[in-house]
C-alpha positions in Angstrom: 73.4 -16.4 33.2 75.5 -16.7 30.2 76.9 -13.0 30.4 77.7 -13.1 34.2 79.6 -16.7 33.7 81.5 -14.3 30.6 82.0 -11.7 32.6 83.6 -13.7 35.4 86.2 -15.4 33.0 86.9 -11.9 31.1 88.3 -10.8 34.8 90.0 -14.1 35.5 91.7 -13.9 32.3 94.8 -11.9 33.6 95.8 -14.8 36.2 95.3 -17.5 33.3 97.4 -15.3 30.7 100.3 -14.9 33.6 100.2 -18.5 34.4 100.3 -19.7 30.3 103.1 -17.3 30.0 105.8 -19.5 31.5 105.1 -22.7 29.0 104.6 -21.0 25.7 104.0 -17.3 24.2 102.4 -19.3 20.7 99.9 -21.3 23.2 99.0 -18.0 24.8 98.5 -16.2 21.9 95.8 -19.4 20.9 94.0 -18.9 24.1 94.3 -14.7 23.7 92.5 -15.0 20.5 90.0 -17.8 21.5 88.8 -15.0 24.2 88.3 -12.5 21.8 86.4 -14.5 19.8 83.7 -15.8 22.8 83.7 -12.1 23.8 82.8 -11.1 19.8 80.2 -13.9 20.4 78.7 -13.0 23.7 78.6 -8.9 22.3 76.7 -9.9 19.4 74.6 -11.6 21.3 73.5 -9.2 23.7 73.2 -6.5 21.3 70.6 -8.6 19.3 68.7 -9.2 22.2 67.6 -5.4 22.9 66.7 -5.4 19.0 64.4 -8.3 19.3 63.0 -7.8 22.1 61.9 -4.0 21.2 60.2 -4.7 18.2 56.8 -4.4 18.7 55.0 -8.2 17.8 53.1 -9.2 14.4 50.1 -7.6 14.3 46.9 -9.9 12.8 45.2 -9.1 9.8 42.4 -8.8 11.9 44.0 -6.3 14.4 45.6 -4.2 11.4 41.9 -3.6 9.9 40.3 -1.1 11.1 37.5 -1.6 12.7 33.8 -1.4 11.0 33.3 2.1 10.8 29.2 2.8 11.3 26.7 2.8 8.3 26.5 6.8 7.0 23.4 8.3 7.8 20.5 8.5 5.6 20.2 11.5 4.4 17.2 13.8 5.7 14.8 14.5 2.5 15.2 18.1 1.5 12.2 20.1 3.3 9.9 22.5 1.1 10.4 26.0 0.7 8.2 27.8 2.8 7.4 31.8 1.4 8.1 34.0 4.4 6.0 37.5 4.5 6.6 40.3 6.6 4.2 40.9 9.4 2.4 43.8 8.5 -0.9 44.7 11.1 -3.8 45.2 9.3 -3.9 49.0 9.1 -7.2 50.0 11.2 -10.0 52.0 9.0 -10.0 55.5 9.0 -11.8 57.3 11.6 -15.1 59.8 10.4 -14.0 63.2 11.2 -16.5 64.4 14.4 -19.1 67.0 13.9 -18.3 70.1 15.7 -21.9 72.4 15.0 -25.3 72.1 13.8 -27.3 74.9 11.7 -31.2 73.9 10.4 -32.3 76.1 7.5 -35.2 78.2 8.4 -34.4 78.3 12.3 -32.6 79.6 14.7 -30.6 76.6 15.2 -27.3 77.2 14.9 -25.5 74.7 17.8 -22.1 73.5 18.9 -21.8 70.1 19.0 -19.9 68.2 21.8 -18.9 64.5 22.3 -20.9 62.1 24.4 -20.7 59.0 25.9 -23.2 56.7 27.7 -24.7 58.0 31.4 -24.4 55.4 34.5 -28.0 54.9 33.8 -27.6 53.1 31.0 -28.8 56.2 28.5 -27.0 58.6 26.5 -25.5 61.2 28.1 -27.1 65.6 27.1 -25.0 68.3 27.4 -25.8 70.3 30.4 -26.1 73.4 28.0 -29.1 74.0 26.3 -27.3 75.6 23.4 -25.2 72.1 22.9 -25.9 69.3 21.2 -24.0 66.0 21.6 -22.8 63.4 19.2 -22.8 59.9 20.0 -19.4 58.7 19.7 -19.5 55.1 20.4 -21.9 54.7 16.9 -21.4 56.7 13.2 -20.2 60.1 12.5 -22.1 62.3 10.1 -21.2 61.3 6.7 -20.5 57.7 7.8 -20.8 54.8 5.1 -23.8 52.8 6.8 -25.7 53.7 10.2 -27.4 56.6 12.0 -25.1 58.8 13.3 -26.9 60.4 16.2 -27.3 63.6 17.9 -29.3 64.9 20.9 -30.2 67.5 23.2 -32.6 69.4 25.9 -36.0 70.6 24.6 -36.1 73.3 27.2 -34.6 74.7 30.4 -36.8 76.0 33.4 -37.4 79.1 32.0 -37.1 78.9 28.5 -37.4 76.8 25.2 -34.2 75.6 23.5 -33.0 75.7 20.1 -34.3 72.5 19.4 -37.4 72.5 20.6 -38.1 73.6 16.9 -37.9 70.0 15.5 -41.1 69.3 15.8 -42.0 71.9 13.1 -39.8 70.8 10.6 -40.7 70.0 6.6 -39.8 67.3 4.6 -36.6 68.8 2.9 -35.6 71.0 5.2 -31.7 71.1 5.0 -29.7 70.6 7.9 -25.9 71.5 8.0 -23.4 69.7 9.9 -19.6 71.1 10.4 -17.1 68.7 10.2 -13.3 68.7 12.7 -11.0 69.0 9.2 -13.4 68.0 6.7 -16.0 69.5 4.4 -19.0 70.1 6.0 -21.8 67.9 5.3 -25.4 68.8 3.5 -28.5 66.8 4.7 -31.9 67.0 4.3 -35.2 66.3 6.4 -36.8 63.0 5.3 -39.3 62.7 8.4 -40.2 63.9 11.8 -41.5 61.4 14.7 -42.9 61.2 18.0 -42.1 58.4 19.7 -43.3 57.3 23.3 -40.2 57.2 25.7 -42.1 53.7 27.1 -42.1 52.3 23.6 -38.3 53.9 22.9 -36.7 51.9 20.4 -32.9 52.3 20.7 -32.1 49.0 18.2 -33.7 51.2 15.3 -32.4 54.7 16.5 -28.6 53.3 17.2 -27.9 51.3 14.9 -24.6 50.8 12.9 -25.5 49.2 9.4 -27.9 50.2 6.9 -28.1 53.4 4.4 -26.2 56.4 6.4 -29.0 58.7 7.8 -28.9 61.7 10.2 -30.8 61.5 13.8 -31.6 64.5 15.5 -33.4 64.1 19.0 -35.0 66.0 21.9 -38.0 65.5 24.1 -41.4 66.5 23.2 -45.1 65.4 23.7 -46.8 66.2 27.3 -44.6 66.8 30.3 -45.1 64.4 33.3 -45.1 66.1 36.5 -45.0 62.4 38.3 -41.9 61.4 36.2 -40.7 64.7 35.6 -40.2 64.1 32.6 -41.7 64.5 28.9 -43.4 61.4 27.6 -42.0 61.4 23.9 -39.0 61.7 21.8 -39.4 64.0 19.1 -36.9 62.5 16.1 -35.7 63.7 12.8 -34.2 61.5 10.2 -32.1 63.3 7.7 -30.3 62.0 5.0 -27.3 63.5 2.5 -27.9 65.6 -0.4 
């Protein structure tokens, strides 16, 4: 309100100045420089204003302080050291080389000898040949560390006798040779020849995997049974390494 009631008399000021004029120049000069001086008065003023009004307020103590800054964290206690090894598989033992032939000292048995496996019967399979024997590879090679390593065949054919079907005249200390698939060949010698019934066959004692390494060579023998056609033993050498 103060500037605009200013402002009016700074544009009123000419008529006042005209009408002064006529009485006295000094008077008008008084009034001239009273003007200037309200107007020196009323800028000050209003240039203060702006200032004071711009800067920004007091701030509190309390505002200035930053506020509470959270507690640190605890520090985590330092885990052990835990030893890292490389994952190395267990490398698997080394396989017994397989027998490839068969030769008895003081016969004519000198065989080939084949892989074999387990029939759908439930018995180990014979090479159809009669001049092959078979190895059973599911149990110990020849030259194992512990268990019989086992090997079989036919006694006979329809018309004639096999090789084998001289086992049952085998010595003590006979020796039997065995040729090895990359490996030395193998000395053994005859510690015992059996008959045993095929109704009393025990396969826990002829199959078995741990004990002193011995050789088991097997055919059929005893009396042939037309009704079973069949022969009612197992004739079986046990052999063991020079």
């Amino acid at each position: 309100m103060e500037s605009t009631t200013t402002d009016q008399q700074v544009r009123n000021c000419p008529d006042l100045l005209q009408v002064a004029t006529g009485s006295s120049a000094a008077k008008a000069r008084t009034i001239t420089a009273a003007i200037v001086l309200a107007l020196m008065a009323l800028l000050s003023g209003c240039a203060s204003a702006p200032t004071e009004a711009s800067s920004p307020a007091p701030t509190t103590a309390a505002a200035a302080a930053p506020a509470s800054a959270p507690a640190p964290a605890s520090t985590p206690a330092a885990l052990p050291d835990v030893p890292i090894r490389q994952a190395t598989p267990t490398p698997a033992a080394p396989k017994d080389p397989a027998p490839r032939s068969l030769t008895v000292e003081g016969t004519t048995i000198n065989m080939g000898i084949v892989e074999v496996s387990v029939s759908p019967d439930g018995a180990m399979e014979i090479p159809e040949a009669f001049d092959q024997a078979g190895w059973y590879r599911h149990g110990p090679a020849p030259g194992a560390a512990a268990g019989a390593a086992v090997v079989a065949g036919h006694v006979d054919t329809t018309s004639d006798l096999a090789p084998l079907s001289q086992l049952n005249g085998l010595t003590a200390g006979t020796r039997v040779t065995i040729e090895r698939n990359g490996a030395p060949a193998l000395n053994y010698r005859v510690r015992s020849v059996e008959l045993m019934a095929k109704d009393k066959f025990d396969g826990g004692s002829l199959f078995r995997r741990d004990g002193p390494h011995q050789l088991k060579i097997v055919t059929c023998g005893g009396r042939w049974l037309d009704e079973k056609q069949d022969y009612s033993d197992n004739v079986i050498v046990t052999a063991e390494l020079e």
